[in-house]
C-alpha positions as CSV (number, residue, x, y, z in Angstrom):
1,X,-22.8,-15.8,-12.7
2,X,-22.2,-17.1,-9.0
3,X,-19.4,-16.8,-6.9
4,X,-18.8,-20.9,-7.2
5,X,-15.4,-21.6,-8.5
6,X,-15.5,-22.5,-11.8
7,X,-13.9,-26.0,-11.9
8,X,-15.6,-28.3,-12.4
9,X,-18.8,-29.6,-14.4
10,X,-21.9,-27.5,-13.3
11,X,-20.3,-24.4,-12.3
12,X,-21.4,-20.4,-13.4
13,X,-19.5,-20.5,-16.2
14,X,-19.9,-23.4,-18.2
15,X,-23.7,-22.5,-17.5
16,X,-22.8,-19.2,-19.2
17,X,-20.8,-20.8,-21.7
18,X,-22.7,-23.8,-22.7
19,X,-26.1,-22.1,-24.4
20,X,-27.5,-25.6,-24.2
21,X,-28.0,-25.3,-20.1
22,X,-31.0,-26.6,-19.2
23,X,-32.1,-27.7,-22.6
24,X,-31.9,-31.7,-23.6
25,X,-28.9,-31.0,-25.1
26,X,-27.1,-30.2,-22.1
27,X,-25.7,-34.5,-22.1
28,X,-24.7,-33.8,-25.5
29,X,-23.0,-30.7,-25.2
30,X,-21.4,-30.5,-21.7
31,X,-18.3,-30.8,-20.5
32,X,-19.6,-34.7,-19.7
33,X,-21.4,-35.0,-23.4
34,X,-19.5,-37.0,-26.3
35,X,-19.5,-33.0,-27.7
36,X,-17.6,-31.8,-24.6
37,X,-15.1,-34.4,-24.7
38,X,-14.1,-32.1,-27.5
39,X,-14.0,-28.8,-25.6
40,X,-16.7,-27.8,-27.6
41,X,-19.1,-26.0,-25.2
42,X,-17.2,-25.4,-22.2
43,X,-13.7,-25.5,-23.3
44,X,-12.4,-28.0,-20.6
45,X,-11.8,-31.8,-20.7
46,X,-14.3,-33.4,-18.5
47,X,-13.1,-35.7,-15.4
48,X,-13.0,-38.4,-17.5
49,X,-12.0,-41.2,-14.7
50,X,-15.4,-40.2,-12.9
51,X,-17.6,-40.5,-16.3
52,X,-16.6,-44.0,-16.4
53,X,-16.7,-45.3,-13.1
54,X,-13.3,-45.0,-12.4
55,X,-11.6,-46.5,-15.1
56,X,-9.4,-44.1,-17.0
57,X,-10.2,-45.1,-20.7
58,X,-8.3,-44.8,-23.7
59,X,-8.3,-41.0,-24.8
60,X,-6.4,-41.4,-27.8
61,X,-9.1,-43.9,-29.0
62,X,-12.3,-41.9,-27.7
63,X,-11.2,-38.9,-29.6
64,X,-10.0,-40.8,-32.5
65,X,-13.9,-42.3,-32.7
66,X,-15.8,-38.7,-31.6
67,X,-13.5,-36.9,-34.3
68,X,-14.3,-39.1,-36.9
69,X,-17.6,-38.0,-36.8
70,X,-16.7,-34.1,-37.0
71,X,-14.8,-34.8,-40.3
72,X,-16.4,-32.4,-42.7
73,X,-18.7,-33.0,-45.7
74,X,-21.2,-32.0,-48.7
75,X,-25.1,-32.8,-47.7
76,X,-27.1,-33.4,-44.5
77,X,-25.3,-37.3,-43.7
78,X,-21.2,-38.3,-44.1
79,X,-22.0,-40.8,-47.5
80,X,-18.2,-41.7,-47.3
81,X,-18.3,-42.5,-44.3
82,X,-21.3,-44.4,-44.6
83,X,-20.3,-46.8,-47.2
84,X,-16.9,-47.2,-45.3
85,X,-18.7,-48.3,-42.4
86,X,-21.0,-50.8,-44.2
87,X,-17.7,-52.5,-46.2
88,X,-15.7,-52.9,-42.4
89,X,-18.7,-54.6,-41.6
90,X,-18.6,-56.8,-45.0
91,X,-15.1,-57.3,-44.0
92,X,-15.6,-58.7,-40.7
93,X,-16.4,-62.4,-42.6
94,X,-14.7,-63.7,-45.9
95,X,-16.2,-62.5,-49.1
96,X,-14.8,-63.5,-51.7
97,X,-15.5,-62.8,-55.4
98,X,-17.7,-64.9,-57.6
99,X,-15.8,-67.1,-59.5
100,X,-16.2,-67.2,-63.5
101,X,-18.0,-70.4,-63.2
102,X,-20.5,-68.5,-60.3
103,X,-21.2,-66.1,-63.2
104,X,-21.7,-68.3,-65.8
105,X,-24.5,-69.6,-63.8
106,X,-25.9,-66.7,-62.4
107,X,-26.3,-65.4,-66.3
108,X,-27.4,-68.5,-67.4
109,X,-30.1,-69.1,-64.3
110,X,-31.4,-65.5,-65.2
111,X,-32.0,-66.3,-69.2
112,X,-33.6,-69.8,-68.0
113,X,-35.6,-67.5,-65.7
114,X,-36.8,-65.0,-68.1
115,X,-38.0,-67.7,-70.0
116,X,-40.1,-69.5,-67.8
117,X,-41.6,-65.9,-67.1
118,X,-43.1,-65.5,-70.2
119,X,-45.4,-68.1,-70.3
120,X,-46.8,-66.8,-66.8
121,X,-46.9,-63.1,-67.3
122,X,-47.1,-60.5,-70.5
123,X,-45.1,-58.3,-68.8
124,X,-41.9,-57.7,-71.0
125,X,-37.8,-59.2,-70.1
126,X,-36.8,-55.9,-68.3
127,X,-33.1,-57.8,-67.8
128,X,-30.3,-55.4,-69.5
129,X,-27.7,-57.3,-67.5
130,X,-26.7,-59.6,-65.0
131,X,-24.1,-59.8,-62.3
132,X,-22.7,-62.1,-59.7
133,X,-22.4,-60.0,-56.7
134,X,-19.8,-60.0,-53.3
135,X,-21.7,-58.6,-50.4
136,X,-19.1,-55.7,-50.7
137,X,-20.3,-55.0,-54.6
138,X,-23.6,-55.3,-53.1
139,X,-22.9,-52.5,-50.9
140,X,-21.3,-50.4,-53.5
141,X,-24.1,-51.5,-56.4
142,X,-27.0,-50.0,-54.4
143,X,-25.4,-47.5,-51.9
144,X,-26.8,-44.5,-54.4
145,X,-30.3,-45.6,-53.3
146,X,-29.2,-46.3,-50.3
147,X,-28.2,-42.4,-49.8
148,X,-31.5,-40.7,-51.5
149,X,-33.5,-42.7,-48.4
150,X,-31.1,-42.0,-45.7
151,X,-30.6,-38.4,-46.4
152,X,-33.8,-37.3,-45.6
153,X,-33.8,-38.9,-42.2
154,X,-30.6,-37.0,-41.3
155,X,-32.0,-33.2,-42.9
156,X,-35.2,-34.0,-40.8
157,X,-33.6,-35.2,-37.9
158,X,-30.7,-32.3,-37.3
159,X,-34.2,-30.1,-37.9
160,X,-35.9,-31.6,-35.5
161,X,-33.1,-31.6,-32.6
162,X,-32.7,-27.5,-33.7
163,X,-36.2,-26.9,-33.2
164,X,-36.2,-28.1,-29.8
165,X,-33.8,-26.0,-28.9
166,X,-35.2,-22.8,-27.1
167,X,-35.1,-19.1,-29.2
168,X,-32.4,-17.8,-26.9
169,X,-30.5,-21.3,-27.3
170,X,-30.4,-21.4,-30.7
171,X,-29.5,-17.8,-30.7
172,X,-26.1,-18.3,-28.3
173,X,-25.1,-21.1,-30.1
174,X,-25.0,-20.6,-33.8
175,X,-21.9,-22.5,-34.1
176,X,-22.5,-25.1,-32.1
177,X,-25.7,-26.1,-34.2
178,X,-23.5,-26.5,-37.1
179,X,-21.1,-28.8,-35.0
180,X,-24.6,-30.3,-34.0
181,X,-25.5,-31.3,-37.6
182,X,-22.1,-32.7,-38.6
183,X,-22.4,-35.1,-35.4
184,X,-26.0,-36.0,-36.1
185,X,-24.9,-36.6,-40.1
186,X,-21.9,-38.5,-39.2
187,X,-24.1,-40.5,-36.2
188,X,-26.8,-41.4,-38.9
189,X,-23.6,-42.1,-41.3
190,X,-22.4,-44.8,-39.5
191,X,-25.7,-46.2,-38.2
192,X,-26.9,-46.7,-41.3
193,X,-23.6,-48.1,-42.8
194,X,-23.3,-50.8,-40.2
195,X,-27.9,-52.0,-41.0
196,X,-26.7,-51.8,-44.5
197,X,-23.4,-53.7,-44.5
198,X,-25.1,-56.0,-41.9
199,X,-27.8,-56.4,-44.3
200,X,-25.3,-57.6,-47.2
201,X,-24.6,-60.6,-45.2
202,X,-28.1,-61.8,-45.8
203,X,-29.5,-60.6,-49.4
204,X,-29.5,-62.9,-51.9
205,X,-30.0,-60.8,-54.9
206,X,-30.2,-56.7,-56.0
207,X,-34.1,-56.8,-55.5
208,X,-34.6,-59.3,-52.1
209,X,-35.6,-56.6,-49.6
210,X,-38.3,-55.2,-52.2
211,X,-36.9,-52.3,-53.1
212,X,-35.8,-51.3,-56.5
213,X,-32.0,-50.9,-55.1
214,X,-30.1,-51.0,-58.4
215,X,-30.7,-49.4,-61.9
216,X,-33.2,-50.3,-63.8
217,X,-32.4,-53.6,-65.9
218,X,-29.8,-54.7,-63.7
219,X,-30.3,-58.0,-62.3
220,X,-27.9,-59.6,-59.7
221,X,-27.6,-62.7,-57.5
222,X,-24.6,-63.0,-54.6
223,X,-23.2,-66.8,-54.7
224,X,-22.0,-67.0,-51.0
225,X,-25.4,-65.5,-49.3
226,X,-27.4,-68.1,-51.8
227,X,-25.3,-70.9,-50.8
228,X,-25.7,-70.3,-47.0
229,X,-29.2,-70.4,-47.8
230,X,-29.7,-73.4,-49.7
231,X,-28.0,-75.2,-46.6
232,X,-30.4,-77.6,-44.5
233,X,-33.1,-77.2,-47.1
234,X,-32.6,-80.9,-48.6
235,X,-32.9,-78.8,-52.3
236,X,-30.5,-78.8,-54.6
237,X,-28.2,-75.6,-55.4
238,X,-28.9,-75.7,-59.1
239,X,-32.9,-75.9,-58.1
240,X,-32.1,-73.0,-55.4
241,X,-30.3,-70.5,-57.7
242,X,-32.8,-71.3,-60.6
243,X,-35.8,-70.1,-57.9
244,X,-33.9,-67.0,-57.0
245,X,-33.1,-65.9,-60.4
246,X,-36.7,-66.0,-61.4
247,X,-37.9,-63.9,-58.6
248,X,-35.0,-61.6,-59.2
249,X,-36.6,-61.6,-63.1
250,X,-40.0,-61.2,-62.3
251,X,-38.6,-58.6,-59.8
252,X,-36.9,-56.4,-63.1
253,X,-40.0,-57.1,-64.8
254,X,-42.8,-55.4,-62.4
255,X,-40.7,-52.6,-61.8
256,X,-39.4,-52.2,-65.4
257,X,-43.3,-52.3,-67.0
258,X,-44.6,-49.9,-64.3
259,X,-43.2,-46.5,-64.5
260,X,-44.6,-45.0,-61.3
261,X,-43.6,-48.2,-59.4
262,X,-39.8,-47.3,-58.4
263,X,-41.2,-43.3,-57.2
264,X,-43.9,-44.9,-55.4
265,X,-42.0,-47.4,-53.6
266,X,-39.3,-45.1,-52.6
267,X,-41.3,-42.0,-51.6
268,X,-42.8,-44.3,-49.2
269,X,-39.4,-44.6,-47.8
270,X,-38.6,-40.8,-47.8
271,X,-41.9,-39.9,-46.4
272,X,-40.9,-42.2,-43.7
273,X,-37.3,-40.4,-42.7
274,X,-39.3,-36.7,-43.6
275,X,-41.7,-37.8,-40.4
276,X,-39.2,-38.1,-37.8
277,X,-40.5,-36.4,-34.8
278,X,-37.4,-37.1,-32.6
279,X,-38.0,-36.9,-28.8
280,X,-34.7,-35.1,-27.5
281,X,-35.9,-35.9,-23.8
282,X,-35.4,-39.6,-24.8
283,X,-32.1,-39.0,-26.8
284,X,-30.6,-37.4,-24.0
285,X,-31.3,-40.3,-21.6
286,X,-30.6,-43.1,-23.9
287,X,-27.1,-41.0,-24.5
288,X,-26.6,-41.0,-20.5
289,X,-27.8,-45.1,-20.1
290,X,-25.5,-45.9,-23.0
291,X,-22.3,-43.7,-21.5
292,X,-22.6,-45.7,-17.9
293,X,-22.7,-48.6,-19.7
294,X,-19.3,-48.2,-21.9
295,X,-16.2,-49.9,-20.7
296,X,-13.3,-47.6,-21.4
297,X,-10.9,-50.2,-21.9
298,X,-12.7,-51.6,-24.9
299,X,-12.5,-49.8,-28.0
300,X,-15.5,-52.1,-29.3
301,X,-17.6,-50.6,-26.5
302,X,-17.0,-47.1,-27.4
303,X,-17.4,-47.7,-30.9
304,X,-21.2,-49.5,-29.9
305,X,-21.9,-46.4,-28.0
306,X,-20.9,-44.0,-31.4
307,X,-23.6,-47.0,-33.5
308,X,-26.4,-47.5,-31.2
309,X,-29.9,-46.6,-30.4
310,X,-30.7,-43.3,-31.9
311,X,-33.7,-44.7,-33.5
312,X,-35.6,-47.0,-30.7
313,X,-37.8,-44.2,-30.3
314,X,-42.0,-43.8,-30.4
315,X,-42.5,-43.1,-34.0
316,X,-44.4,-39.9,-35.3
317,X,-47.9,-40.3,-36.8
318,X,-46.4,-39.6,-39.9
319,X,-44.1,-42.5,-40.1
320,X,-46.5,-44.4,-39.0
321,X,-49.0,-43.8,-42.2
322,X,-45.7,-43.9,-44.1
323,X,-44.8,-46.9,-43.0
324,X,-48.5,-48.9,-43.5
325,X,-48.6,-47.4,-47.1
326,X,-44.5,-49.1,-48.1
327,X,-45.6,-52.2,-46.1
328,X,-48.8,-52.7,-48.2
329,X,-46.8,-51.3,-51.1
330,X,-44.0,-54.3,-50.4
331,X,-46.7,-56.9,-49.8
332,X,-48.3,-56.2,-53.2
333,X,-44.5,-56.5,-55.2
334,X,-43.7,-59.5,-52.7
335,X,-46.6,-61.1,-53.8
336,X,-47.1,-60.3,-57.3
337,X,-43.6,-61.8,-57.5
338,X,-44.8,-64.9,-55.4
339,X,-47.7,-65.7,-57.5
340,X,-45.7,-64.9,-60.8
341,X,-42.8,-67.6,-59.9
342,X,-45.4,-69.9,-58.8
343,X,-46.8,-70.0,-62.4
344,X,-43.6,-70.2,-64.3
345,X,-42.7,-72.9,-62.5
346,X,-45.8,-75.3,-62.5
347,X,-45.4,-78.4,-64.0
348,X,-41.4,-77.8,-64.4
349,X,-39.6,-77.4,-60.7
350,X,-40.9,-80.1,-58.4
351,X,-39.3,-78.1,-55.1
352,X,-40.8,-74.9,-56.3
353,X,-43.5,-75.5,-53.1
354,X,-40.8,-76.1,-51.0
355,X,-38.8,-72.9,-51.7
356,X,-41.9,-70.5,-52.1
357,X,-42.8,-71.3,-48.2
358,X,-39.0,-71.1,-47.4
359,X,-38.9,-67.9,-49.2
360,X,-42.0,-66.6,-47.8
361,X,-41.4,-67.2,-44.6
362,X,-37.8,-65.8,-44.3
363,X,-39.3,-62.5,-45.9
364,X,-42.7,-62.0,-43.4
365,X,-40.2,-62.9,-39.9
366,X,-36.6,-61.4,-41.5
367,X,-33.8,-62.9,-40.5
368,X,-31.0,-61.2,-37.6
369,X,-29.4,-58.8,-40.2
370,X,-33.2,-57.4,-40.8
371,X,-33.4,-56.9,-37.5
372,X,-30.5,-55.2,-36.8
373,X,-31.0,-53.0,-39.8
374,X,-34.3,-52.3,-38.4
375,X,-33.0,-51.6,-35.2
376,X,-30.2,-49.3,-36.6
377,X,-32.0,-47.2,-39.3
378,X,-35.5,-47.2,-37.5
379,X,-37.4,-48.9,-40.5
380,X,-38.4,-52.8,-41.4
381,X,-38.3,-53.9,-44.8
382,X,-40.8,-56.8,-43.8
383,X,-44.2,-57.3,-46.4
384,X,-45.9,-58.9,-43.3
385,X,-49.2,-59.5,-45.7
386,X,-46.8,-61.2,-48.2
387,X,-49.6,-64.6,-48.0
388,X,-52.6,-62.5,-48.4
389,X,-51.1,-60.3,-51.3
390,X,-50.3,-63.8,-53.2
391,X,-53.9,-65.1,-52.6
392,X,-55.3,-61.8,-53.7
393,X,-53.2,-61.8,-57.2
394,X,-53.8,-65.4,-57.9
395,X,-57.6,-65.7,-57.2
396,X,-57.4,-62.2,-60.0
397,X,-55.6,-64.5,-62.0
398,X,-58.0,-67.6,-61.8
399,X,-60.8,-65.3,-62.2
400,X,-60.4,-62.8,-64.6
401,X,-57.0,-63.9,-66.0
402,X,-53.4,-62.6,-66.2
403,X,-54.6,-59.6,-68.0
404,X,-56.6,-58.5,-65.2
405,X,-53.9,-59.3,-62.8
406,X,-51.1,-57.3,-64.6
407,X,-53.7,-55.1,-65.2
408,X,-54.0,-53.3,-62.2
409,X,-50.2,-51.5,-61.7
410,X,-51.6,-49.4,-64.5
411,X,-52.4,-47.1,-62.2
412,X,-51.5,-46.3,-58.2
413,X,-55.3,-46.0,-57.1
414,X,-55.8,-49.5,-59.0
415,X,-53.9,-51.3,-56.5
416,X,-55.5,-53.3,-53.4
417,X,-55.8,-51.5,-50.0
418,X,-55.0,-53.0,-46.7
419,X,-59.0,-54.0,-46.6
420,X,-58.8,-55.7,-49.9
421,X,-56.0,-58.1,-48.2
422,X,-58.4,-58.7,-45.2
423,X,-60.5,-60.1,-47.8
424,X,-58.2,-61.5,-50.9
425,X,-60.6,-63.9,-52.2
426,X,-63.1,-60.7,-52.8
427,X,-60.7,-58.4,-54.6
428,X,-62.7,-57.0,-57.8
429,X,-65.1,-59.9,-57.2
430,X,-67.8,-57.2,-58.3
431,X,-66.7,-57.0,-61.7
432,X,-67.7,-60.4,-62.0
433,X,-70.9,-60.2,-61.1
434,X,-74.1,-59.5,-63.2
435,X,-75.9,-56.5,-63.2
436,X,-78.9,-56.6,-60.2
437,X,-81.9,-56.5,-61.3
438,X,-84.4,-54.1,-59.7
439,X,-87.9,-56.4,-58.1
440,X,-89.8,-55.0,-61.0
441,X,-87.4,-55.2,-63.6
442,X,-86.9,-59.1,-62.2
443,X,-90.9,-59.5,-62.5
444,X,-90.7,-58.2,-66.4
445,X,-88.1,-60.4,-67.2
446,X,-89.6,-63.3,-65.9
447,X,-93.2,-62.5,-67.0
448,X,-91.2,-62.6,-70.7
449,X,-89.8,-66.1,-70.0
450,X,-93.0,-67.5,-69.0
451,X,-95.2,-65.9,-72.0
452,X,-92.5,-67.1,-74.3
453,X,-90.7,-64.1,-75.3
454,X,-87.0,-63.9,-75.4
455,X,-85.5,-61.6,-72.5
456,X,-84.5,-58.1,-73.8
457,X,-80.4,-59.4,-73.8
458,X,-80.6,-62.4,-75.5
459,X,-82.6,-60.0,-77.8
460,X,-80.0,-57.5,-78.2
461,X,-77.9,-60.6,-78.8
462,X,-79.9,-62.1,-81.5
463,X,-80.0,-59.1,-83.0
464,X,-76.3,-58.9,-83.4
């Protein structure tokens, strides 16, 4: 306590009140924090003209925004809030439903599809339905695997912003780490809708980004985002959907015939969130850069300040082993997929060239709403190695046949490493090769050539 008036931001007692004093919680949770707006540490309204330069800003509208976010839930992130974020962003350009005739020939491009697949793959149909999709039934068809990844980011990030907290901190403000959770739930909530209804405006079927995002069996292809793709490609649509619909097949095929494929894939994913090491330091200033930056007399300004930047940060050593193991896990599928279609359509689709290296190079760059999903939920859906992966699965193929190829999801420690894709050409190249033969047991063999006996093989073989 001091004898300093207390009225204003600073003074004895909202350092007595606010437990987070000193801490890097202090932005967050004092009287000029987002959380302090509220009256939640220090019980006063902070001079809000001063916070923003000046300007008076819409309180009505900055509360309306910062309460939102305080709505309670069930679980560690605000799922309904969430989804609702990710359809307002939908909404923000037409999307209208497929028409019957849009159906029709999704269904019918996927059984042409499934077709064509098995000539190049024994791999079984994994197809139990198909669907023309709206970006919005996009959103809603895969938002339950959307939520198992995202829910692990917001548990370990509400645990890591507690455990920075010092032992007498976390002791005063018991409360206050509750209200901390909700806000950090609702934050990741909203960030996360807006990558994932941003996303929607790009996919162009259930299975594009390379994760198993639907139930099993259930294929889909979304009209509108297919159309704006086949523009300036000098392809026809019929060709374009056709080419889609088989990758979306070979897709529901891989991960249908591999049971430990889906798991895999996704605990990548969910190791990735679980190593969050969040640096509060940088939170608190990327909070105070983002606050002078807001212009209180646009509600889209304070609503880019709720969305933004919580996970620009360094990432932890953990996420960064998670992250080479899904990349290399993505590049594999990608490029099973891309040597599969390839196949299938030999001989049959004369622009199937053309729309592999379209297709191939949208997924290794990613297009604007990949990059602002990225930027938003702090991980890229990008197989980078997409080329090498196909190289590596079709020199298997020409080598030791499809078998072989297929052959190795049997098992996780089958598949290729990040050295094998340095060097596709020489994946398994050893079980090619003969046996070496030791100097001496090179001599013996050759002695028997020369004398006229038959080596001790084509013995064995005779003798069969």
């Amino acid at each position: 306590m001091t004898d300093k008036p207390a009225d204003g931001p600073g003074d004895g007692d909202d350092e007595q009140q606010n437990p987070f004093k000193s801490t890097p919680f202090e932005h967050l949770f004092g009287a000029g924090g987002p959380m302090g707006a509220m009256g939640g540490a220090g019980g006063q309204m902070p001079d809000l003209s001063a916070m923003f330069g000046g300007k008076m800003p819409d309180l009505n509208q900055i509360m309306s925004q910062i309460q939102s976010l305080m709505q309670p839930y069930e679980g560690p992130v605000n799922w309904d809030l969430a989804v609702d974020t990710a359809r307002k962003t939908v909404a923000q350009q037409p999307d209208p439903s497929p028409s019957q005739r849009q159906k029709d020939a999704v269904a019918d491009a996927l059984g042409l599809a499934d077709h064509w697949l098995d000539a190049a793959t024994d791999l079984p149909s994994a197809i139990t339905s198909t669907s023309a999709w709206s970006r919005a039934e996009w959103v809603v068809g895969t938002q339950e695997v959307w939520r198992g990844l995202v829910e692990p980011v917001a548990a370990q990030s509400t645990q890591s912003l507690s455990g920075a907290l010092p032992e007498e901190a976390r002791a005063m403000g018991g409360p206050l780490l509750g209200m901390l959770g909700t806000f950090m739930g609702s934050m990741l909530a909203t960030q996360a809708g807006s990558g994932i209804g941003t996303l929607a405006s790009e996919v162009l079927s259930v299975s594009d980004v390379g994760l198993p995002l639907a139930p099993a069996g259930r294929a889909a292809l979304l009209p509108a985002n297919i159309e704006a793709f086949a523009e300036g490609l000098d392809v026809g649509y019929d060709d374009v959907l056709l080419y889609l619909a088989l990758r979306e097949a070979a897709h529901q095929r891989l991960y249908g015939s591999v049971p430990w494929l889906r798991d895999h894939v996704l605990g990548a994913v969910k190791d990735y969130g679980r190593g969050i090491d969040i640096n509060t330091e940088a939170i608190q200033e990327r909070l105070e850069e983002q606050m002078r930056g807001v212009d209180p007399s646009n509600p889209e300004s304070v609503q880019q300040l709720l969305e933004g930047g919580l996970f620009d940060l360094p990432k932890s050593p953990l996420q960064v082993a998670a992250l080479e193991r899904l990349e290399i896990v993505l590049a594999l599928v990608e490029g099973w997929v891309d040597e599969v279609v390839s196949q299938a359509t030999e001989g049959k689709m004369p622009s199937a060239a053309k729309l592999q290296e379209a297709v191939r190079r949208r997924r290794a760059a990613g297009g604007p709403a990949e990059e602002t999903f990225a930027a938003l939920v702090g991980l890229e859906l990008r197989p980078r190695r997409l080329r090498d992966a196909s190289t590596l699965w079709g020199s298997l193929r020409t080598r030791q046949g499809p078998e072989a190829r297929d052959g190795v999801w049997t098992h996780p420690d089958l598949l290729p490493t990040s050295a094998d894709l340095d060097d596709p050409l020489g994946f398994r190249d050893e079980a090619n090769a003969p046996e070496a033969l030791s100097e001496a047991d090179f001599d013996a063999e050759l002695a028997k050539l020369l004398g006229g006996e038959q080596p001790d093989d084509q013995q064995r073989d005779d003798g069969e």
